[in-house]
VMD Tcl script that draws the C-alpha trace (Angstrom):
set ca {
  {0.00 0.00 0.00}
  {1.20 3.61 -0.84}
  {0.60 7.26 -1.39}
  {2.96 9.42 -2.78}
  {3.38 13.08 -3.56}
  {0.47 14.10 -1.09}
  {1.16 16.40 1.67}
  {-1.99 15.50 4.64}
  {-1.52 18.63 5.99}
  {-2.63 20.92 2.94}
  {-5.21 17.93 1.88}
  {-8.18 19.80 0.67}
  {-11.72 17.95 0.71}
  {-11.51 18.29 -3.04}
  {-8.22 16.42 -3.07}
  {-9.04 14.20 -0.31}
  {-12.76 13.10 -2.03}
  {-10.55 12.56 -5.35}
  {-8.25 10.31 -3.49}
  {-10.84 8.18 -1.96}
  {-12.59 8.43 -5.48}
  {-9.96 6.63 -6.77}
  {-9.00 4.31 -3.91}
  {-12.69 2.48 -4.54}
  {-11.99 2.62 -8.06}
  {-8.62 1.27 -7.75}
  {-10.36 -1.73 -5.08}
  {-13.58 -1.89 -7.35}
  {-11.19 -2.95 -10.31}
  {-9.36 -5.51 -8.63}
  {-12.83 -7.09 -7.11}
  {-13.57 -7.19 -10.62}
  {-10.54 -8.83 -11.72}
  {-10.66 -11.81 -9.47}
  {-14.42 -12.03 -9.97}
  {-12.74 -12.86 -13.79}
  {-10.24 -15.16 -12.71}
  {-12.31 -17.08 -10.52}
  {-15.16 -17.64 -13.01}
  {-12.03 -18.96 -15.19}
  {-11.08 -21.47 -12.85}
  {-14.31 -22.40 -12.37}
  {-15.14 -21.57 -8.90}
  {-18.52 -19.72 -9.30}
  {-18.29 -18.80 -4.87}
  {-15.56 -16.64 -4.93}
  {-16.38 -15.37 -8.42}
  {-19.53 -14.54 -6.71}
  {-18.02 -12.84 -3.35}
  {-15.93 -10.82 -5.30}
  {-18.80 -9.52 -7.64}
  {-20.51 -8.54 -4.66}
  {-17.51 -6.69 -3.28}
  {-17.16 -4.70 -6.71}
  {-20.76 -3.90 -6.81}
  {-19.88 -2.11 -2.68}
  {-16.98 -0.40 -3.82}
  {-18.81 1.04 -6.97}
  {-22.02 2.23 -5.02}
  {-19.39 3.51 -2.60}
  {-17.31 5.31 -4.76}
  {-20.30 7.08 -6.56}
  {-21.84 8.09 -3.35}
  {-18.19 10.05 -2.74}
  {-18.28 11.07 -5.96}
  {-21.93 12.58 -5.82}
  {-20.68 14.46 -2.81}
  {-17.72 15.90 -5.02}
  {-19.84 17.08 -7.81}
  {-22.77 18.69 -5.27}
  {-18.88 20.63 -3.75}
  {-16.57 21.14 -6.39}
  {-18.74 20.30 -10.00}
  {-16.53 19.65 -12.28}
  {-13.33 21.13 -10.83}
  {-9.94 19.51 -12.27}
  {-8.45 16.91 -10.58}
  {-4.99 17.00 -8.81}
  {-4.74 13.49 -7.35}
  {-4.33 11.11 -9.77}
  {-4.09 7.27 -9.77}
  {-0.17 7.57 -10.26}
  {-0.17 8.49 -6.68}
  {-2.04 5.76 -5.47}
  {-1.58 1.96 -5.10}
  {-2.87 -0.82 -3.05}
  {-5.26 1.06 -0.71}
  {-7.91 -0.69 -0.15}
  {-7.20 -2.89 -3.48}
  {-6.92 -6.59 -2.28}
  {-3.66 -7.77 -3.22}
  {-2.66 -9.52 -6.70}
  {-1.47 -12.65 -4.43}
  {-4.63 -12.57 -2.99}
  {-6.55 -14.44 -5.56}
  {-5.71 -17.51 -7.00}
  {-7.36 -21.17 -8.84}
  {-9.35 -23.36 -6.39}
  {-9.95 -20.34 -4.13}
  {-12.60 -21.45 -1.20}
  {-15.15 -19.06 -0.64}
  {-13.63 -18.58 3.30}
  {-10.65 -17.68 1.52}
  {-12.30 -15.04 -0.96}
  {-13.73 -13.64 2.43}
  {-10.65 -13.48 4.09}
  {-8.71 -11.55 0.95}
  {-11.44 -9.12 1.31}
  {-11.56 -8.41 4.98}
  {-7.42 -7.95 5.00}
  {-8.31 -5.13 1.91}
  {-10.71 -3.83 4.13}
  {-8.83 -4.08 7.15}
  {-5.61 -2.22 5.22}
  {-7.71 0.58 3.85}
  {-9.24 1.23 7.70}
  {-5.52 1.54 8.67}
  {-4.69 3.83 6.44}
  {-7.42 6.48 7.11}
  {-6.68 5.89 10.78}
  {-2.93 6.61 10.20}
  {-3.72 9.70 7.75}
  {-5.70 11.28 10.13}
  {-3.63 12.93 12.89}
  {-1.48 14.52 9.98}
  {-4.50 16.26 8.57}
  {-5.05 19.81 9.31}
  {-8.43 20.79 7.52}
  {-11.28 19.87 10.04}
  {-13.38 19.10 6.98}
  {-10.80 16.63 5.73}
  {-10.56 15.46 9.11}
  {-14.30 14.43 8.94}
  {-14.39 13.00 5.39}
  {-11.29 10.51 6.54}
  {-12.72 9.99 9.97}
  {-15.84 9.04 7.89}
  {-13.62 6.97 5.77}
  {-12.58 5.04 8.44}
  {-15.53 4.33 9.76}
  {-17.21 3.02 6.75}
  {-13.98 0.19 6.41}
  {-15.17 -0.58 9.84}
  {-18.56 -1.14 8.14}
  {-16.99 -3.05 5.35}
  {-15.20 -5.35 8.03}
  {-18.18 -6.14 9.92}
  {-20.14 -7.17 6.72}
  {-17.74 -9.36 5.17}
  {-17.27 -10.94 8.54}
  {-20.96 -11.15 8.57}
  {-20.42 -13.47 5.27}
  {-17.86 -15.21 6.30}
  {-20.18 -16.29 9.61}
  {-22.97 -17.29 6.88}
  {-20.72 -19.93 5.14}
  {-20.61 -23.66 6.39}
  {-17.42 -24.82 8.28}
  {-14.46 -25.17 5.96}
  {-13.12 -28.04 4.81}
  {-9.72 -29.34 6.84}
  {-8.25 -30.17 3.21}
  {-7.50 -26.92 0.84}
  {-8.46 -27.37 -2.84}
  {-4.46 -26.70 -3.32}
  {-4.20 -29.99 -1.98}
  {-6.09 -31.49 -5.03}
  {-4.78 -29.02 -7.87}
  {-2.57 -30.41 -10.61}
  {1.06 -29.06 -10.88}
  {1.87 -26.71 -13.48}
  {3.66 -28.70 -16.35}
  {5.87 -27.93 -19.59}
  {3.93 -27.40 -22.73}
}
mol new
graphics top color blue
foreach p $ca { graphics top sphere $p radius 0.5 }
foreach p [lrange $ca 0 end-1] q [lrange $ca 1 end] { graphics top cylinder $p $q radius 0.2 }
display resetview
């Protein structure tokens, strides 16, 4: 997870909504992503989980960017997606064939549980008690995030002692 080139403590809420803009974006994309790979290995459960977790992160992402627009309309950008990576984006190791839907679960609750920390950690180096809010907010609504995945996760039947590793074929020479 970083953030370069961004100074918390001249953050404005325009360039603090753009960043967590982005950061759904950035998570929404990579939901979608192993949503893809999943349904290519044929395991239709995590395909499913991570579907659902794109669809959060989009209706997330447009509620903060409703908020921009009713604020700033269509004022330029200055945070781009060059200054972001891995926020709340589950990581590329994350997903992988024969994924268990307890494991799907618990990819997404680490995402959720990095992108918490790093609103909690960006927060005493904010000066702007507006951006202070919004990333307070923020931080908040991972909490959120945490509690419903967990809430899945609770939903699913016990897992199996055996992973589906233990039953995948070796990668071979073509």
């Amino acid at each position: 997870m970083s953030v370069q080139g961004i100074d918390y403590s001249r953050l404005s809420l325009r360039d603090a909504l753009d960043m967590a803009i982005l950061i759904e974006e950035e998570a929404q994309e990579r939901y979608e992503e192993f949503a893809h790979q999943m349904t290519i290995h044929h395991s239709p459960e995590p395909a499913a989980f991570f579907r659902f977790m794109a669809g959060n992160e989009a209706r997330h992402g447009e509620q903060l960017a409703e908020r921009r627009r009713q604020l700033f309309a269509d004022a330029p950008r200055t945070v781009t997606r060059t200054m972001l990576w891995d926020v709340e984006a589950p990581d590329y190791d994350a997903a992988r064939a024969f994924m268990s839907p307890h494991e799907a679960m618990r990819a997404a609750l680490a995402s959720e549980k990095k992108a918490q920390a790093f609103f909690a950690a960006a927060l005493p180096q904010l000066d702007d008690p507006e951006v202070k809010a919004l990333f307070a907010e923020l931080c908040d609504e991972e909490v959120a995030h945490q509690d419903l995945v967990q809430a899945e996760l609770a939903r699913l039947p016990a897992e199996p002692e055996e992973s589906r590793d233990d039953f995948a074929d070796e990668p071979t020479a073509q």
